[in-house]
ZATI-221972 format. One record per residue (C-alpha): z, x, y; residue in one letter. Coordinates in nm, 2 decimals. Example, Ala and Ser with C-alpha at 12.3 -4.5 7.8 and 13.67 -1.06 7.14 Angstrom:
! residues 2
REC     pz     px     py kolvex
REC   0.78   1.23  -0.45      A
REC   0.71   1.37  -0.11      S
This chain:
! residues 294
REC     pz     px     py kolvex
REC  14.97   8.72   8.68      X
REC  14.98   8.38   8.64      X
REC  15.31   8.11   8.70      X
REC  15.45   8.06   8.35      X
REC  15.49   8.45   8.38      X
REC  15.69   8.36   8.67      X
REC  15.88   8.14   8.54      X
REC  15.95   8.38   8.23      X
REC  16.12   8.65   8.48      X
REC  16.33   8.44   8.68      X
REC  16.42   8.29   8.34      X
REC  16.55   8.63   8.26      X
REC  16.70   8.70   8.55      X
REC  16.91   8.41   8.55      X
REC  17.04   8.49   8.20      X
REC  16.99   8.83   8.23      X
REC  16.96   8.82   7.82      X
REC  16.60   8.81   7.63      X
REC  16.75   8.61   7.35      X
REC  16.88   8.34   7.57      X
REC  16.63   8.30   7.82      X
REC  16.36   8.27   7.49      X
REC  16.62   7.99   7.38      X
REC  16.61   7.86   7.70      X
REC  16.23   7.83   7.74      X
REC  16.20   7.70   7.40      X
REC  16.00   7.99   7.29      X
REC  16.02   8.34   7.07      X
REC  16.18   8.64   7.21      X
REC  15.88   8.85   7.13      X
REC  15.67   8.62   7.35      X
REC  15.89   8.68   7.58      X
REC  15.97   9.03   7.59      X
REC  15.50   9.05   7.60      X
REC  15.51   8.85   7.85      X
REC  15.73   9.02   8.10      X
REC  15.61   9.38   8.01      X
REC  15.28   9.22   8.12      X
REC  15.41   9.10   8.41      X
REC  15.51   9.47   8.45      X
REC  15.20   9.67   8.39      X
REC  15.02   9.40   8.65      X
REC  15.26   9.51   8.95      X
REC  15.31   9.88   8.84      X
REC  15.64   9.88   8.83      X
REC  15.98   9.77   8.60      X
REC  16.15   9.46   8.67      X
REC  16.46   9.50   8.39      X
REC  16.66   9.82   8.30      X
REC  16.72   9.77   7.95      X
REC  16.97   9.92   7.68      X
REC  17.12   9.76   7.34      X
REC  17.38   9.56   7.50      X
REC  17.28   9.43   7.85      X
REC  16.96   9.39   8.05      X
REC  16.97   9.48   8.45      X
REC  16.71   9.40   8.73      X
REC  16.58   9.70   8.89      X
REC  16.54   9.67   9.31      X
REC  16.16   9.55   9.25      X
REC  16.30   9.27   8.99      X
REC  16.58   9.11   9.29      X
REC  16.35   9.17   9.50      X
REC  16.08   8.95   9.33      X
REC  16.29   8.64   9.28      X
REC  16.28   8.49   9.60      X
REC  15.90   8.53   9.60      X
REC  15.89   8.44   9.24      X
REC  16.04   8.10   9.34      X
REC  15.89   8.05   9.66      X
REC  15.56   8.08   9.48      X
REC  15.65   7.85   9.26      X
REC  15.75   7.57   9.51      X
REC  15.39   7.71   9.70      X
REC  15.25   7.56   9.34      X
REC  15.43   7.25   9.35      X
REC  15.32   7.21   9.72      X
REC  14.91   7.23   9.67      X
REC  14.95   7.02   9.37      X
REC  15.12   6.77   9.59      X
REC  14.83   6.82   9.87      X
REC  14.55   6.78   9.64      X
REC  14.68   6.47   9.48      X
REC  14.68   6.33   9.81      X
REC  14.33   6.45   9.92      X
REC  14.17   6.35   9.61      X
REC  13.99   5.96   9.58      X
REC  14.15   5.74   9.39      X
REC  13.85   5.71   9.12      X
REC  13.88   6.07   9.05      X
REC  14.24   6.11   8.96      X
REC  14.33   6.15   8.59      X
REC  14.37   5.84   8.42      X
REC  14.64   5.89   8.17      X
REC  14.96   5.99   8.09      X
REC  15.12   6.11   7.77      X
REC  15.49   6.00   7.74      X
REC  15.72   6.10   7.47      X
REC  16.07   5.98   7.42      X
REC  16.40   6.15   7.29      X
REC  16.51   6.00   6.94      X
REC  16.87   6.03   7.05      X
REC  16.83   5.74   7.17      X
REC  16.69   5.40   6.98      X
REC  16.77   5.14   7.25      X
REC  16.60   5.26   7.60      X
REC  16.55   4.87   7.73      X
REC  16.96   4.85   7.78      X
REC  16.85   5.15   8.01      X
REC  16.61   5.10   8.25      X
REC  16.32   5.29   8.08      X
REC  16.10   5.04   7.95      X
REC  16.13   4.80   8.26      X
REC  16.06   5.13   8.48      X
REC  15.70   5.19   8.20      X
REC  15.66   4.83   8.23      X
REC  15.65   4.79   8.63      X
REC  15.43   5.09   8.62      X
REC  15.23   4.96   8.39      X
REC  15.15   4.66   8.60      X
REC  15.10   4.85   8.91      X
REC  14.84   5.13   8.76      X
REC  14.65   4.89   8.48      X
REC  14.38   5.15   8.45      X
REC  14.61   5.44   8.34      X
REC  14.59   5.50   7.96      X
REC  14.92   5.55   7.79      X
REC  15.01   5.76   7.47      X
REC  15.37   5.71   7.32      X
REC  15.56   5.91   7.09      X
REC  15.90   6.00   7.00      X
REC  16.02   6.30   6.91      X
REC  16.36   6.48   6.89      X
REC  16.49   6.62   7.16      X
REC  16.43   6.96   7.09      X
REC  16.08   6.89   7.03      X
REC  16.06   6.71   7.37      X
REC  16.17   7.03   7.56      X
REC  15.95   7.21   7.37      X
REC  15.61   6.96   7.44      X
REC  15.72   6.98   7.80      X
REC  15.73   7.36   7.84      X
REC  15.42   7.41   7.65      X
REC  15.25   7.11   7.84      X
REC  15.17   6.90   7.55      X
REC  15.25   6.60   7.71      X
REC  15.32   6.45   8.04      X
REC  15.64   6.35   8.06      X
REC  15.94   6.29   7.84      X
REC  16.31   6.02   7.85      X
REC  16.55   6.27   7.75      X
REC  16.90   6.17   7.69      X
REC  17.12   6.46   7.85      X
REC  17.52   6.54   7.74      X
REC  17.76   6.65   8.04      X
REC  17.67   6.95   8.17      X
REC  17.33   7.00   7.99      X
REC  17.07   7.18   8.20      X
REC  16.69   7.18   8.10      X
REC  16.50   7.55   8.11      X
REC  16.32   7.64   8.41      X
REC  15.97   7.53   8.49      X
REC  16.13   7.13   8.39      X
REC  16.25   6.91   8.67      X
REC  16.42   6.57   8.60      X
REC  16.54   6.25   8.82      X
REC  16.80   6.02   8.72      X
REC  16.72   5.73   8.52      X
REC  17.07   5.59   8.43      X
REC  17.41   5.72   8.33      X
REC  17.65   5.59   8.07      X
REC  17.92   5.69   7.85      X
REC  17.98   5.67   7.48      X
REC  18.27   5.47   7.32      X
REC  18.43   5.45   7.00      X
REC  18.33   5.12   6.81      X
REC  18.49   4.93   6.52      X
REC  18.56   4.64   6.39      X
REC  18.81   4.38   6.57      X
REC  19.09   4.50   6.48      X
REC  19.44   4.39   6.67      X
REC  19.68   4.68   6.49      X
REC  19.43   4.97   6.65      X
REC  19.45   5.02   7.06      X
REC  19.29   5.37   7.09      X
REC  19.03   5.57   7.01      X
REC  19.28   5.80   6.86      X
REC  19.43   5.54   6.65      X
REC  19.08   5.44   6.55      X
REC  19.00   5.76   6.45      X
REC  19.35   5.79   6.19      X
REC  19.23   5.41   6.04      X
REC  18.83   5.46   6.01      X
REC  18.61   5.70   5.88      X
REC  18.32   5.83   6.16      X
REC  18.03   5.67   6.08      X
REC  17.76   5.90   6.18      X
REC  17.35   5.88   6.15      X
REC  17.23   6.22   6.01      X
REC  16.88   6.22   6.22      X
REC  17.04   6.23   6.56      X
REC  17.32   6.56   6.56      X
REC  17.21   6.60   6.95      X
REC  17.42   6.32   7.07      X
REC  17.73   6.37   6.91      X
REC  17.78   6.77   6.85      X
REC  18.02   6.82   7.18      X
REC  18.21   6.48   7.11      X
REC  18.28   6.62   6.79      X
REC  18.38   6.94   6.92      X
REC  18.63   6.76   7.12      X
REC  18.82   6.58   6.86      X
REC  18.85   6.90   6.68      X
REC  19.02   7.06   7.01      X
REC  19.27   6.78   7.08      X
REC  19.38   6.81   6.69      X
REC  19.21   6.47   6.57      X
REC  19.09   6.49   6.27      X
REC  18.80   6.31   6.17      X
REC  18.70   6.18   5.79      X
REC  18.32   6.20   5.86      X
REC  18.07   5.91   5.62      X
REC  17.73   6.04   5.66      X
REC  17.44   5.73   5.64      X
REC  17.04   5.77   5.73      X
REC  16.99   5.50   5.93      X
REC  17.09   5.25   6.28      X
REC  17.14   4.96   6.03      X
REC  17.38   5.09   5.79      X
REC  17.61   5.24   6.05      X
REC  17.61   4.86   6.21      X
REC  17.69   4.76   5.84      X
REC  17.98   4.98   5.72      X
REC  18.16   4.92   6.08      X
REC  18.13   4.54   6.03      X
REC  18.23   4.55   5.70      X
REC  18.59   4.69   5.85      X
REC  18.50   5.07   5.65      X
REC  18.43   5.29   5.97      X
REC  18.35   5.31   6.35      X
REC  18.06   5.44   6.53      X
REC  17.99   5.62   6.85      X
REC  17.75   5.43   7.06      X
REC  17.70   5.41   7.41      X
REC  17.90   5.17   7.62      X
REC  17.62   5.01   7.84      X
REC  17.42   4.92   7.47      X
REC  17.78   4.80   7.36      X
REC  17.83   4.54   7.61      X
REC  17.47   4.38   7.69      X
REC  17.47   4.30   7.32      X
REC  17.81   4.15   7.32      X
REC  17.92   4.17   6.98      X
REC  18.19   3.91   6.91      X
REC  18.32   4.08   6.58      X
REC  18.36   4.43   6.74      X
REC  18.58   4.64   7.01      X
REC  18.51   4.92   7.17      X
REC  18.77   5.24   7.28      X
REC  18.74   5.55   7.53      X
REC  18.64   5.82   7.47      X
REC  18.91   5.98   7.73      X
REC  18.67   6.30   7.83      X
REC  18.40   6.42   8.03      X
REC  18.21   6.55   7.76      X
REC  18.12   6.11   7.64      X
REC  17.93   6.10   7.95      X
REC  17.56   6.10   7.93      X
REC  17.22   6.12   8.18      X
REC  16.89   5.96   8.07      X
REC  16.66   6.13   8.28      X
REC  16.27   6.11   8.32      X
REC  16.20   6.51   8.26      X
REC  15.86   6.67   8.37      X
REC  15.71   7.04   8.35      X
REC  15.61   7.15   8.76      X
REC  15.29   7.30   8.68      X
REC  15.17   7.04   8.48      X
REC  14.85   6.94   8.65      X
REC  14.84   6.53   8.60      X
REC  14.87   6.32   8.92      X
REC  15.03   6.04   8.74      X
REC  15.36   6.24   8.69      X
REC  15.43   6.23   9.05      X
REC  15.33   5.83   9.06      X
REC  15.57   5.76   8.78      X
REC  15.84   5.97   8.92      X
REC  15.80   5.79   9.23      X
REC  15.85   5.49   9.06      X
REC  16.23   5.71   8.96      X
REC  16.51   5.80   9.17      X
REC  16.55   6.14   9.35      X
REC  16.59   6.49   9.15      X
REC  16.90   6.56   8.90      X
């Protein structure tokens, strides 16, 4: 038995679903089914009652989740001891940081002054910087590939299991076009300009989307590759863009406004996200650096 199996089960018996617990662990279902019918044959005995339409935990399975998570915590605990007992010249010396491609602009958000002040503080920690989408964060982080990851989280988006995060900053999205003095709303916007929208980075915008569709607005999508020509088509007067208000206003465009978006589902969390087991003492120094848990 060992603690991902762990965190396999109680990933099942949140969901209580084989499909959605794999899609929430970022791996296959036929890992996942192997790896809990290992985790059976080691304690003898069935955790899940199974059929074609539901899954069930048996007595042993409900009665393994408080231990399953208190063993967990028991791992974060000695990880935190050790780090604490162990000299200073024989801690691991680098820290592999990836960063959500959602998001192009993490200095309006804290990020890089948070990397740079750490930076200065640890000079002999060796950094290794990559982006990736965010998919392919979550997956990194559950798989342990790398250290830490800036994730860019829509309202109400949970990470899976073995991943904690802390708060880095919070924002919201707004529409943006060009000044334009007969267009007061975001709705209004939507009826003049087209929806500029950059084909690399669906995550972002998928539930804003969604909402227009449920409050009836209908949206004449213009499809472009890149940052830059989304800037260049709302300045030019031929769409408007989604981008988030906090990036809006430090730049303090003089040729463009910005509109509501009037629901919860604009809001957005960049978060510093980490895998528990991870064994790398410079996780808990940079989260440190962070605010408290999500």
């Amino acid at each position: 038995m060992d603690l991902k199996q762990l965190q396999y089960f109680l990933a099942v018996a949140k969901h209580l679903n084989f499909s959605r617990a794999a899609e929430a662990l970022y791996i296959s279902q036929p890992t996942l089914s192997y790896q809990i019918a290992e985790l059976e044959r080691e304690l003898g005995t069935p955790l899940f009652i199974r059929d074609r339409r539901k899954v069930f935990l048996t007595p042993a399975g409900g009665a393994l989740i408080g231990m399953a998570n208190k063993t967990l915590e028991c791992a974060d605990e000695i990880h935190s001891m050790a780090q604490r007992g162990f000299p200073e010249s024989e801690l691991l010396q680098s820290l592999s940081v990836a960063f959500d491609k959602t998001e192009d602009h993490f200095e309006s958000t804290g990020v890089t002054r948070l990397i740079a002040d750490f930076i200065t503080a640890y000079p002999e920690v060796e950094f290794k910087l990559q982006q990736a989408s965010y998919e392919e964060c979550i997956a990194h982080l559950v798989n342990e590939t790398i250290d830490v990851a800036f994730l860019v989280l829509r309202y109400n988006e949970t990470l899976p299991a073995p991943i904690h995060s802390c708060l880095i900053h919070t924002d919201r999205l707004v529409l943006v076009t060009k000044k334009d003095p007969t267009v007061h709303s975001c709705v209004e916007a939507l009826k003049k300009y087209n929806l500029v929208s950059v084909q690399s980075r669906p995550h972002a915008l998928t539930r804003i989307l969604r909402y227009f569709e449920q409050e009836g607005i209908d949206i004449h999508p213009l499809p472009v590759d890149s940052i830059p020509a989304s800037f260049a088509y709302v300045q030019a007067g031929i769409g408007a863009i989604i981008l988030p208000h906090n990036y809006f206003t430090q730049h303090n465009y003089s040729d463009l406004q910005s509109f509501e978006i009037p629901s919860p589902v604009a809001t957005l969390s960049h978060v510093l996200a980490w895998n528990r087991t991870r064994q790398n003492p410079c996780i808990q120094r940079l989260v440190s650096s962070a605010d408290g848990p999500v």
